[in-house]
C-alpha positions, 0 to 999 in steps of 0.5 A: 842580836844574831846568833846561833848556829844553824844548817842550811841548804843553797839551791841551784840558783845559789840562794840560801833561805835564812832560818824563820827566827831571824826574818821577822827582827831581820825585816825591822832590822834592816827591810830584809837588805844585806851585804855580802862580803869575804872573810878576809882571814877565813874561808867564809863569808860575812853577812851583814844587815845593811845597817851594820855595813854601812857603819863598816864601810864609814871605817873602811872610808876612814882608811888611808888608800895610801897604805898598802895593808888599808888598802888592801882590806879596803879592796878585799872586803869592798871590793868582794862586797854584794848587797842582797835583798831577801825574797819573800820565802827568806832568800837570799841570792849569793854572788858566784864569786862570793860561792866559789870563795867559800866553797859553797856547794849545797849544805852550808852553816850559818853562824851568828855573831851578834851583828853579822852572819858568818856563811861557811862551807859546812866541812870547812866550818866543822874543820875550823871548830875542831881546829879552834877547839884544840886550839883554846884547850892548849892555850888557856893558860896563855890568855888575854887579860881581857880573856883571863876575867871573862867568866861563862 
């Protein structure tokens, strides 16, 4: 499971070292291979051990290419998708195109949701939690039944 958030840095080469906690399940997990892609919905990017993308790409497959919204998140993630190998110091090299995306530029946030990494900018991941803040705080009454049960 994947979670928690954490601070880290890029270097010149565009590698991010993924926090010593992880490495050791992430190793087991899925021999230290990833697979970066866009967040389709959010200025970040996804990281997915290749395990869990393989299981996300069986339902891209699954889509119809001729339907125009499939299609084209069919062509957003796949198309954007980078399979990444961690190095031996727990590196990860990030694609320039998925960098400039996310606007990653030195200081970064990782953030687990349980079966995939969410790779943000760290001044757009503080944007988007003061902005989801404010927003569950003005609609909780407003929830999903699914919400409306779930208890912490």
């Amino acid at each position: 499971m994947l979670r928690g958030v954490s601070a880290i840095s890029l270097d010149v080469k565009g590698r991010v070292a993924l926090p010593k906690r992880y490495r050791e399940d992430l190793d087991a997990l899925c021999d230290g291979v990833f697979v970066c892609t866009i967040d389709h919905q959010l200025p970040c990017l996804l990281l997915y051990p290749l395990p869990e993308w393989e299981r996300i790409e069986a339902k891209l497959s699954r889509l119809s290419s001729l339907n125009p919204a499939e299609r084209r998140l069919q062509r957003l993630l796949l198309g954007h998708a980078f399979e990444c190998e961690m190095d031996g110091q727990g590196r990860i090299l990030i694609a320039p195109t998925l960098r400039d995306y996310a606007g990653l530029d030195g200081k970064a946030m990782l953030v687990g949701q349980l079966n995939k990494f969410e790779l943000w900018n760290s001044d757009k991941w503080q944007q988007q939690i003061d902005q989801d803040i404010q927003i569950q705080a003005e609609s909780a009454e407003a929830l999903s039944d699914r919400l409306s049960n779930f208890s912490l």
